[in-house]
C-alpha angles and dihedrals in degrees: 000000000000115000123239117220118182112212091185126088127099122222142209142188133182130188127228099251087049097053122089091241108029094267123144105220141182131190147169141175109235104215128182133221086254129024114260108056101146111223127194133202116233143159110226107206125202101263090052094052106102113241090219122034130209131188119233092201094043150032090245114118129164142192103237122202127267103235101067122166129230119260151163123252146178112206132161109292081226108063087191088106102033147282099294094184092181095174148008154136127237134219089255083062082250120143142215124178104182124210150016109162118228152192132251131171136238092257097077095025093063079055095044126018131216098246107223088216092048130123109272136176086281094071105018104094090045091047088039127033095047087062113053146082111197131007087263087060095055090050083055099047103040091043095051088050093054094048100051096030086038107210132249087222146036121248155194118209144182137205126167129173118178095289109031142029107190119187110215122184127198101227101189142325093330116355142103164167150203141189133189117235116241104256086234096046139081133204137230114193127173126174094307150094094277111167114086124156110059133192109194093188103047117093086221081075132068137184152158094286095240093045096101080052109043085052087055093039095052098036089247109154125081104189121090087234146003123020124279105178101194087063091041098052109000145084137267104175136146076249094065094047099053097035103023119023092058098056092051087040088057095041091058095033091057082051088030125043092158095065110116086213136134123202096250103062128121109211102051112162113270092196114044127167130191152181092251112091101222113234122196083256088058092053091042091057097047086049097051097038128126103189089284107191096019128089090249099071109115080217099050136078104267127119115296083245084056099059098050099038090095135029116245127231099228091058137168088255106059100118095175136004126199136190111190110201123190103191125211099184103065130041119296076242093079102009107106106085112191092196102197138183121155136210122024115352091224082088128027149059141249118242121205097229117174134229108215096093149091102226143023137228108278092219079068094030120046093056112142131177099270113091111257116159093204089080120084089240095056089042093057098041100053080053095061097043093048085054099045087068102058092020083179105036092060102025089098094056097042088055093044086048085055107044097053093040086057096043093045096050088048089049089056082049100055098040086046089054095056095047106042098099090060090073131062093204093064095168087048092052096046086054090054092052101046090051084060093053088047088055085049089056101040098047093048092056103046074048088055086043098051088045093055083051096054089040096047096046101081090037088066117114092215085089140134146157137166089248088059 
């Protein structure tokens, strides 16, 4: 079977001291090769976490440990092609967004070659979330895995627990490297080598052990001094300038409007900070944009070459988008958040599921790959196909739908914070609140739907009357 590899989601990070509430969140839009790759939202519980795993892409398989936690996940509702886990929480509040795809260059490649079977993001959250304890855990574990398994691509990851969100990138066969993200800073990362400047003696910094060596050792390193990764192992191509540098460039404009950067350029920062405390809303919209107020947005009024000159970040082929939120102002109880919306981002709204629970609304959960406009997937989608063919007819309604769906589910949390420890069945009760929030959701957008209809009707050509 030929692997797929994406090559196509955008990620973000934020530290504790740079949100809006003290959470540490990470976040990332899964994107396929194609557009319409169904996704579902489930809780794996111990007893159904297989003991050995096996690839389906691959011949890698792997005796897994006996003492698994509980988590959340959102893999492919067709498990044809594997698991594809892409994101989750598990019952320890600790978190796993897995993966964004990346380049890398020959150089390291004819060191270290990509091993065709190899781990790859089909297998790394159900090898790896069940089984840690702390971010930092999730940097060890995964990074041991890769170095003796060896992997067939070539990955961006992200784990966060209360305190702490660390980036970590595959680099070839069997390196790696990871790098903590500043308390007051946030990330942008789009399919690229992203990490640049690197401290190997800083604990905030972690690595294959031979990796310093094995630079020096290969004449690596084209800078007179200190270690910028992304010119060590990574890419700097007409490619990148045109897939991957603009989405970075919008994400920190929109933080940054001070930058004196273009979109094309190939040393954006990978660590920004910025005045602006970031909400959920603000990494919703980064996550969903398409270049809005520049000539480059497929929707505005630039040149038809403009608007095809750089590939957005809200895009057909979102299939899922999480925002995994570890809170410090509540209880440990309630503070893991798996915000969730599927399909493209031109179109839908994020929900505040938590975590807590054992099991998830079935309007999010029983999704499978036949169209069915009942589940929340299809729902979405048919949303986002029906915009995307009158951008500007619809683009106040969208942003009305969102708006309310947000502000009602927060509502629900609020008022569920302040209420938990009013029920002994605290995972039971969560489940009940986050079905509310689903029915929110659900409701709002068959209400969006029904509204693109009624607009779009008089605007089809198949028309006549006698007073034409």
């Amino acid at each position: 079977m030929t692997k797929r590899v994406h090559g196509s989601c955008t990620t973000m990070l934020v530290g504790k001291d740079a949100s809006i509430d003290g959470s540490v969140m990470i976040a990332r839009n899964e994107d396929g090769a194609g557009p319409l790759v169904p996704q579902k939202f489930v809780v794996i519980q111990p007893a159904d976490q297989p003991r050995h795993y096996q690839s389906v892409l691959s011949k890698f398989n792997l005796d897994l440990p006996d003492n698994p936690l509980r988590y959340t996940e959102t893999p492919n509702a067709d498990p044809a092609e594997g698991v594809w886990g892409a994101s989750g929480i598990n019952s320890e509040n600790v978190a796993m967004s897995s993966t964004e795809t990346i380049t890398t260059n020959s150089r390291i490649l004819g060191i270290d070659p990509l091993v065709d079977e190899g781990l790859g993001e089909e297998d790394m959250p159900t090898i790896t979330l069940p089984y840690i304890h702390s971010a930092r855990d999730g940097v060890k574990r995964l990074g041991s895995l890769l170095e003796k398994y060896g992997t067939y691509e070539t990955n961006g990851i992200c784990f966060a627990d209360k305190n702490e969100a660390w980036y970590f990138e595959s680099i070839a066969g069997h390196h790696w490297m990871a790098v903590r993200i500043p308390d007051d800073a946030y990330v942008i990362a789009p399919n690229r080598m992203n990490i640049d400047d690197f401290d190997f003696d800083s604990p905030d910094y972690m690595a294959s052990a031979d990796l310093q060596d094995l630079i020096a050792k290969n004449h690596l390193n084209p800078d007179p001094e200190g270690y910028d990764m992304r010119h060590i192992f990574g890419s700097s191509t007409i490619k990148d300038t045109r897939y991957n540098n603009p989405r970075a460039w919008y994400g920190q404009k929109y933080f940054n409007p001070e930058f004196d950067t273009e979109p094309i350029d190939q040393d954006l920062p990978f660590i920004c900070r910025t005045d602006k405390k970031i909400s959920v809303e603000d990494m919703k919209f980064v996550l969903s944009s398409h270049y809005q107020n520049t000539p480059y947005d497929p929707y505005g009024t630039g040149t038809e070459a403009e608007k095809k000159q750089f590939r957005p970040i809200g895009i057909n082929r979102n299939q899922e988008l999480h925002i995994l939120q570890l809170r410090n102002n509540v209880p440990e109880e309630i503070s893991a958040i798996h915000w969730l919306a599927f399909a493209p981002n031109t179109f839908n709204a994020v929900v505040p599921f938590y975590a807590n629970i054992n099991d998830t609304p079935a309007v999010y959960r029983d999704i499978t790959k036949d169209f069915d406009v009942s589940k929340m997937y299809w729902l979405s989608a048919t949303l986002g196909v029906f915009g995307d063919t009158n951008f500007g007819l619809f683009e106040d309604f969208e942003n009305i739908f969102e708006q309310k769906t947000v502000g009602a589910c927060r509502n629900l949390q609020m008022k569920a914070d302040a209420d938990y420890k009013n029920h002994k069945d605290l995972s039971a009760y969560l489940e009940e609140v986050n079905a509310k929030m689903a029915q929110v959701s659900f409701d709002n957008s068959n209400k969006l739907l029904g509204q693109m209809v009624a607009l779009a009707a008089p605007q089809m050509k198949l028309q006549f009357t006698l007073n034409d």
